[in-house]
N, C-alpha and C positions, 0 to 999 in steps of 0.2 A: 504794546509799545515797549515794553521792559520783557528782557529774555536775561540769562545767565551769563553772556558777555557784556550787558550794557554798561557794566563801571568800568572795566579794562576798556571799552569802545568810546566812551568817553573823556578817561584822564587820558588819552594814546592823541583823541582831535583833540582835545585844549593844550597838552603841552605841543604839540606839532604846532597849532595858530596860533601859541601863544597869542589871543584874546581872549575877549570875556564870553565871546559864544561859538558853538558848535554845531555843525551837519553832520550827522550819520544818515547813513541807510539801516532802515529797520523794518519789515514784515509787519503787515496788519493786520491783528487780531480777526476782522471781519472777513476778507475775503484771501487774503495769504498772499495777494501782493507786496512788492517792495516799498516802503512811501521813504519820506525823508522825515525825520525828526530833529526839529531845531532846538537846542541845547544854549539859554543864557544864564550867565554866574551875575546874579546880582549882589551889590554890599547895601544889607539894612543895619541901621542902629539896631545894638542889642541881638538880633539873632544873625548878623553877621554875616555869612554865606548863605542864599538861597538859589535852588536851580530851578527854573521856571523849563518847562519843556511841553515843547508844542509837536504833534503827532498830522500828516495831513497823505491821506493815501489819493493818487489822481485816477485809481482806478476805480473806484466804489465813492470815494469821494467823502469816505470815514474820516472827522477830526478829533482830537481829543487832546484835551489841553492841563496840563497839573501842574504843580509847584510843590519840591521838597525843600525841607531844611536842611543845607547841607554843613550847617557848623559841626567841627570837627567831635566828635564823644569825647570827654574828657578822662583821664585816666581813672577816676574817682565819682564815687555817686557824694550826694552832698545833703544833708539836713539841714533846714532855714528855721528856726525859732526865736517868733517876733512875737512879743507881748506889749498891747497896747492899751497904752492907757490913757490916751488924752483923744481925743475926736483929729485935731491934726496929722496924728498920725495915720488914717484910713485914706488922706489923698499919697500917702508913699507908695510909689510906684511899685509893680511886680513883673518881672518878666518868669514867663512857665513854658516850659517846655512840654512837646504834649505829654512826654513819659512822667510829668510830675504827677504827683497826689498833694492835698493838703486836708489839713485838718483840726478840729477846733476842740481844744484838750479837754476846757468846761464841760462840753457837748457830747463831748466821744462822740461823733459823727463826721465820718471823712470823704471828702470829694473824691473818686476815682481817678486814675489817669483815664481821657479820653485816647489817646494815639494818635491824635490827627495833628496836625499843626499848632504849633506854639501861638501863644499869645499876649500881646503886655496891656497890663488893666492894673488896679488900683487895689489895695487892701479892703476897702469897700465895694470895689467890682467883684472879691472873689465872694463876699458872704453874700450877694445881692447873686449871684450865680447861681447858689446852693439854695437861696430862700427860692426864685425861682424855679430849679427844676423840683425841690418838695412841692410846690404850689402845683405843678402839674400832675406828679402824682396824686396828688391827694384827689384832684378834677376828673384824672384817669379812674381811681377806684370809684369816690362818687356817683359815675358813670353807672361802673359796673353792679354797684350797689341797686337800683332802680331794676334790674334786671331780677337778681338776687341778695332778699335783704339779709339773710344770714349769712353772707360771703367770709371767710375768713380767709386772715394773712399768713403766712408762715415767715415769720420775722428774723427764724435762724435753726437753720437745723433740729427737729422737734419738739419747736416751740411755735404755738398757733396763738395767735388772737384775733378777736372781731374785728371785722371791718369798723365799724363805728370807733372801737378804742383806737385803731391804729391812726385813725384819722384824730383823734383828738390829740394823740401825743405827737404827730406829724406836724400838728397845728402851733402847738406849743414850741416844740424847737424851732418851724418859722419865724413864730414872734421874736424869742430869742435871739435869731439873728438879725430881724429889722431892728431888735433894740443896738445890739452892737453896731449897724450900718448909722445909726443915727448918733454913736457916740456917747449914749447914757450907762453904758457899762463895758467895764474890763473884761477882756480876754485874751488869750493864747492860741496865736494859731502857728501852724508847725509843717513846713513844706518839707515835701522830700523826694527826690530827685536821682536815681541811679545815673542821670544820663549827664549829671553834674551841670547842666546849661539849664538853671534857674538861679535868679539873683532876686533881692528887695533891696529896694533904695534904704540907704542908712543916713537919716538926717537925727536933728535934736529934739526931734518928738518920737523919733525909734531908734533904736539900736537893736538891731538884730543878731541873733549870734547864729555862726556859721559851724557846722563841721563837716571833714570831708571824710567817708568809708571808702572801704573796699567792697566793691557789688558781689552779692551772692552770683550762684549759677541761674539762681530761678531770676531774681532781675534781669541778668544778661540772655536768659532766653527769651523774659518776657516782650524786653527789644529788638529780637528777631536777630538776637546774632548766636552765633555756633556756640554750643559748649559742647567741651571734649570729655568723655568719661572720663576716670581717673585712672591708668591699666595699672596703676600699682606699683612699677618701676621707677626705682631712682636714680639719677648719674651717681655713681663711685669715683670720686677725682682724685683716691688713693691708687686707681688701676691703671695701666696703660691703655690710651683712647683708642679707637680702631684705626685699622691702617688709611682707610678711608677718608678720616678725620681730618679738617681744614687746619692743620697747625701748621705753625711757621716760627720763625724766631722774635717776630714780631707780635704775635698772638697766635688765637684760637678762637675758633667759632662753633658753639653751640646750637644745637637744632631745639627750639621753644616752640611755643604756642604761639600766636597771637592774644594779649588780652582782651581787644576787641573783636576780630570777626572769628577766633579760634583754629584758623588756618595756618601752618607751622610755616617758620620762619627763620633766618640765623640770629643770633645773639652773637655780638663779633668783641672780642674781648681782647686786649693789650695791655699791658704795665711800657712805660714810662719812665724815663729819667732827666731834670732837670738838675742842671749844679749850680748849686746854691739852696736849692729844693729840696730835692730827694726822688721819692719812686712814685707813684701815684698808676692808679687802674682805670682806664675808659672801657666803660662798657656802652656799646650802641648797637639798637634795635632800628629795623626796619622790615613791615610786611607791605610785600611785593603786591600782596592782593590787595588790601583795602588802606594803605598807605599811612597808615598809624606807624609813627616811628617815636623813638623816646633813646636820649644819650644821659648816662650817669656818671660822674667822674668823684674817683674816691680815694683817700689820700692809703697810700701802699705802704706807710709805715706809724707808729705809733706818735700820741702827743708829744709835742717838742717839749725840754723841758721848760721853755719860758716860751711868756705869748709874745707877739710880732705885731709891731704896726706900717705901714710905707705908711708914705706919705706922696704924693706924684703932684707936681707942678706942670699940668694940660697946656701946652704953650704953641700949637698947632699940628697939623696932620701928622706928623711923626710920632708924637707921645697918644694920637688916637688911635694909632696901629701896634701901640705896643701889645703883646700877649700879656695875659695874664688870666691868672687859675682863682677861681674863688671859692672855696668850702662854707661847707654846709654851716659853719661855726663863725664865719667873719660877719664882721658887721661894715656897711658902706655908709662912708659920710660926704655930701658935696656941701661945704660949708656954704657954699657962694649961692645954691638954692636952698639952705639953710633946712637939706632934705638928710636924713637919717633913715639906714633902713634895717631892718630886724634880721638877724642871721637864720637863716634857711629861708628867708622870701623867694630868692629867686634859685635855690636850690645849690647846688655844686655844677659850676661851670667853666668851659675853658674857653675862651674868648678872648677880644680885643678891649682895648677901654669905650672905644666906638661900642662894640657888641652890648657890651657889660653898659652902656648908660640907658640904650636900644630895649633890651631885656628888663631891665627897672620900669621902665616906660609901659612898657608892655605889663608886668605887672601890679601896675597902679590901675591901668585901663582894666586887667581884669577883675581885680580885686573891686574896683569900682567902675561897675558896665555902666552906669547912670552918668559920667561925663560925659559923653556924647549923644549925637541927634539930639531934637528940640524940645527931650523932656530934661535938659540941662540945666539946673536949679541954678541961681547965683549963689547960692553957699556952697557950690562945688568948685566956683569960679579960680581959689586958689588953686587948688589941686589941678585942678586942668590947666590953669596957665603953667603951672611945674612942668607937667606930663608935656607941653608945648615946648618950653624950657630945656628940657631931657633932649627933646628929638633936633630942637637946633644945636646946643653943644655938641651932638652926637655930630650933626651935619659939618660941622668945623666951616661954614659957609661966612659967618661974622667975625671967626677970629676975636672967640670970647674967652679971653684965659678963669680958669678956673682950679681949684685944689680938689684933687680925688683924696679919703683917706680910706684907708681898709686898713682893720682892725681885727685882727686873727688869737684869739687865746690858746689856740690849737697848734696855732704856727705850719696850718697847711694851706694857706693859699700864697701867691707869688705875683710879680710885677718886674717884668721883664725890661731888660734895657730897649733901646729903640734898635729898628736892625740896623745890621752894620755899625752900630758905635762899637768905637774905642776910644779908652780913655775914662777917666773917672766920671761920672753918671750926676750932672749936677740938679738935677730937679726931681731924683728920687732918693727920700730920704728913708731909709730905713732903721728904727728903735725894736731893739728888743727889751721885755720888761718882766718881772715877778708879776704872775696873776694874782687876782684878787681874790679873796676867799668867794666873793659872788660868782665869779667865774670859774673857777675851782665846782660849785658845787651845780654849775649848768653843765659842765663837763662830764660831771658825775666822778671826778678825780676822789670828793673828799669823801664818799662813801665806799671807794675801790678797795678789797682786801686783798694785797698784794705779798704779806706775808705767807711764807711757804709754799709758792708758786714757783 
């Protein structure tokens, strides 16, 4: 059913029908006829895009029927480390990816990635997995023990022991895990995730801490996408580019990799002028092949010498259309959902206020995959009604006024008039002020040694 055009033959009929399902013609593995293959994009809580695809040839009468996950790979691999210590916390939900591993630090003993389809269970579901498949092993050797009672194991590279000891110590970390499923003792267990699509629910019987990597070459092979040797060359941006080269007066475009499928790609790159601003650099990726794209936008001149606050008074579809840039360094306030959000949440972006409330949203939903479908706690209840919140302001459909502040120490992001004004700008207030020494030293300003530079 699957040849080496199937993703171009695919994204080519869903954006042509823009629907949610697809017919190709596709060759059948059995007798080499044409069949059809029908192609639907389902949306599930939590793992989000899946492709269900159905194969059916009317010459041989071969059917074959699958489902991948088609959420997008994330740009980063991700470590989950949840330490639990109250029995409450075994019903916190987990969603796993099949690329994930986990593992119980007590124990030193770690679940493998399986590679098949993801699946959402319970902090209890995952040790009651692992007690599980030991319980079969142990039934497997047993077995073989009957046969051969001097059987021995090789436990790790040459190191042997008895069947009999293997199974006692096989026995013992079982128990240990039905003691943890039952909540009579503390442990550490520790997800990890290249493919960055595994979350744990974070309630008040867990707090889980997150972080997110950059995946080796051997993770990224291990999920079946390209790695490219290294040839050892590197751009010189001191030299003149070749004649060849995509530049303009507007930019330059770069030949990259793909991070994900390793297939080269342009990097299209521009500087920027805004007055009242300054210079600022958008950099945007896009591969043609497996549709992984990513935009960065980065301020083209140094810290201001003082920090910047707007202030924007939201008073209908005009002030939702205004532009505006946000850095890595602002912080967003919507007083009226009495929502604050940490500077580099949603990264550096250049957007609308519509966009920029859109984007928040979106990273609340990610940051917290557990507000949607029906394992939706009512202690999430606030949050989700914000995230509800977020997307009707954004819609401008109620004509709900509201105050946006951005709060810049850097003094690189901006907040544009609405188009076409003229005339003085009464619902955008702009203060510039001395930073604080707090800010100063998230800057890294007060550790900068600028003498004799």
């Amino acid at each position: 059913m699957a040849d080496s055009n199937l993703f171009n033959a695919v994204s080519e009929a869903t954006s042509s029908l823009m629907t949610d399902r697809a017919v190709i013609e596709s060759a059948c593995i059995k007798c080499g006829a044409m069949g059809l293959t029908m192609i639907c994009l389902s949306m599930i809580p939590h793992f989000k895009e899946v492709l269900s695809m159905s194969f059916e040839c009317k010459s041989c009468g071969y059917i074959n029927r699958e489902s991948q996950n088609a959420a997008a790979l994330q740009d980063y691999g991700v470590k989950i480390t949840a330490k639990v210590t109250t029995p409450a916390a075994l019903r916190n939900q987990v969603v796993m990816s099949g690329m994930a591993s986990y593992k119980f630090e007590e124990l030193d003993f770690e679940f493998q990635p399986t590679g098949d389809q993801g699946s959402v269970t319970t902090i209890e579901g995952c040790i009651l997995r692992i007690a599980e498949s030991i319980g079969d092993q142990i039934e497997s050797i047993a077995e073989a023990m009957r046969e051969n009672a001097g059987l021995e194991i090789e436990v790790m590279e040459g190191t042997r022991m008895s069947a009999t000891e293997f199974i006692l110590e096989m026995s013992s970390r079982k128990q240990r895990l039905l003691d943890y499923a039952e909540g009579t003792e503390q442990f550490t267990i520790i997800f990890d995730d290249p493919s960055g699509n595994t979350y744990v629910e974070e309630t008040d019987s867990l707090r889980p801490i997150s972080e997110r990597y950059r995946r080796t070459a051997a993770q990224q092979e291990m999920m079946g996408y390209a790695v490219k040797e290294d040839s050892g060359k590197e751009l010189d941006l001191t030299q003149p580019l070749e004649d060849d080269a995509d530049v303009g007066e507007e930019g330059i475009s770069l030949p990259v990799d793909c991070p994900h499928c390793g297939k080269g790609g342009l990097n299209r790159i521009c500087t920027s002028r805004i007055p009242g601003f300054g210079k600022f650099v958008i950099m945007s990726f896009q591969c043609d092949h497996c549709g992984a794209k990513s935009t960065e936008l980065q301020s083209g001149e140094g810290y201001k010498e003082l920090a910047k606050k707007w202030t924007l008074k939201v008073e209908g579809q005009s002030d939702l259309n205004r532009d505006v840039i946000i850095s890595s360094t602002a912080t967003i306030c919507i007083p009226h959902l009495d929502l604050v959000m940490a500077p580099g949440t949603i990264g550096a972006v250049f957007t609308t206020v519509e966009g920029l409330l859109l984007k928040v949203a979106e990273s609340l939903e990610s940051a917290y995959p557990f507000l949607v479908g029906d394992s939706a706690q009512e202690s999430s209840a606030p949050l989700k009604e914000k995230v509800q919140q977020l997307k009707e302001l954004a819609s401008g459909e109620q004509s709900i006024e509201f105050t946006l502040i951005v709060d810049d120490p850097a003094d690189h992001s901006f907040v544009s008039a609405p188009i076409s004004h003229i005339g003085e700008d009464t619902k955008l207030i702009t203060e510039s002020y001395e930073r604080t020494a707090e800010q100063n030293d998230a800057l890294g300003i007060t550790d900068m040694k600028t003498e004799n530079y």
